[in-house]
N, C-alpha and C positions, 0 to 999 in steps of 0.2 A: 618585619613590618611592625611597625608600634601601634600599638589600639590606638583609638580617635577617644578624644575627654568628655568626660560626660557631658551632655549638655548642661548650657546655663540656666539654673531654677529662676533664675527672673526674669522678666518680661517684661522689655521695652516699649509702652504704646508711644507711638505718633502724640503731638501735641495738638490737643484741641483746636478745631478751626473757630474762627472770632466768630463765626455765624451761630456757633454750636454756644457759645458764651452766653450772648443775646438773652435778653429775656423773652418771655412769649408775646408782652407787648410791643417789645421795640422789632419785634420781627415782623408782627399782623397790623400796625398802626394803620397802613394806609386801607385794608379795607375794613375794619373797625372804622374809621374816619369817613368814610363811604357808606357806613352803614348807620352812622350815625346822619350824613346828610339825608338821606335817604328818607328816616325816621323822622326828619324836621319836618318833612316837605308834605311827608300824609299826614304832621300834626298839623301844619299849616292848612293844609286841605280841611280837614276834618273840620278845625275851626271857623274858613270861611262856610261851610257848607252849615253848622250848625246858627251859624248869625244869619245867613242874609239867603238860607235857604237852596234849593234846586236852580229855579231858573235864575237868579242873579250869579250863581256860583257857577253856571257853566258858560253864560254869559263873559263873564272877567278872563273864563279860561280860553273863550274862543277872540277876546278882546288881544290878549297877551298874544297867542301864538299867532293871529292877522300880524302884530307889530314885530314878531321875531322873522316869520317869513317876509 
Protein backbone atom coordinates (compact mmCIF):
# COMPACT_ATOMS: atom_id res chain seq x y z
CA UNK A 1 0.00 0.00 0.00
CA UNK A 2 1.51 3.49 -0.92
CA UNK A 3 1.27 6.35 1.72
CA UNK A 4 -1.57 9.09 0.81
CA UNK A 5 0.56 12.87 -0.28
CA UNK A 6 0.84 15.31 1.93
CA UNK A 7 -1.85 17.60 1.92
CA UNK A 8 -2.02 20.72 -0.14
CA UNK A 9 -0.47 23.83 1.90
CA UNK A 10 -3.00 26.12 0.03
CA UNK A 11 -6.36 26.97 0.47
CA UNK A 12 -8.83 27.26 -1.85
CA UNK A 13 -11.72 29.78 -0.59
CA UNK A 14 -14.98 30.05 -2.49
CA UNK A 15 -15.33 33.43 -4.27
CA UNK A 16 -17.04 36.18 -2.60
CA UNK A 17 -20.82 36.51 -2.88
CA UNK A 18 -21.79 40.16 -4.86
CA UNK A 19 -23.71 40.76 -1.49
CA UNK A 20 -20.45 40.55 0.41
CA UNK A 21 -18.88 43.05 -2.27
CA UNK A 22 -21.55 45.73 -1.68
CA UNK A 23 -20.72 48.65 0.25
CA UNK A 24 -22.43 49.22 3.62
CA UNK A 25 -24.55 51.88 1.85
CA UNK A 26 -25.59 50.31 -1.18
CA UNK A 27 -26.74 47.42 1.23
CA UNK A 28 -28.74 49.82 4.08
CA UNK A 29 -30.13 52.49 1.50
CA UNK A 30 -33.53 51.70 1.75
CA UNK A 31 -33.82 52.04 5.47
CA UNK A 32 -31.21 54.85 5.79
CA UNK A 33 -33.99 56.36 3.07
CA UNK A 34 -36.69 55.52 5.64
CA UNK A 35 -35.02 57.06 8.07
CA UNK A 36 -34.26 59.82 6.58
CA UNK A 37 -38.22 60.31 5.64
CA UNK A 38 -38.99 59.82 8.93
CA UNK A 39 -36.62 62.83 10.12
CA UNK A 40 -38.38 65.17 7.61
CA UNK A 41 -41.54 64.62 8.82
CA UNK A 42 -40.77 65.58 12.70
CA UNK A 43 -38.81 68.35 11.16
CA UNK A 44 -41.79 69.34 9.38
CA UNK A 45 -43.92 68.91 12.57
CA UNK A 46 -41.56 70.57 14.73
CA UNK A 47 -41.79 73.64 12.41
CA UNK A 48 -45.43 73.86 11.90
CA UNK A 49 -45.92 73.47 15.62
CA UNK A 50 -43.18 76.30 16.28
CA UNK A 51 -45.02 78.92 13.80
CA UNK A 52 -48.72 78.58 14.22
CA UNK A 53 -48.53 77.05 17.64
CA UNK A 54 -50.59 73.91 19.64
CA UNK A 55 -54.03 74.38 18.69
CA UNK A 56 -53.68 75.51 14.87
CA UNK A 57 -51.09 72.52 14.65
CA UNK A 58 -53.38 69.86 15.71
CA UNK A 59 -56.07 71.25 13.98
CA UNK A 60 -54.18 70.89 10.28
CA UNK A 61 -53.45 67.33 11.64
CA UNK A 62 -56.90 66.39 12.37
CA UNK A 63 -57.90 68.47 8.99
CA UNK A 64 -55.47 66.02 7.03
CA UNK A 65 -56.21 62.63 8.38
CA UNK A 66 -60.54 63.67 8.11
CA UNK A 67 -59.31 63.95 4.17
CA UNK A 68 -57.13 60.74 4.12
CA UNK A 69 -60.07 58.72 5.80
Amino acid sequence: MRPLPPPASHHISPAPSPRAQESWLAQHWPVLGLAGFGAALLLIAALLWSRYGTAVFFDVLNAGLAACL
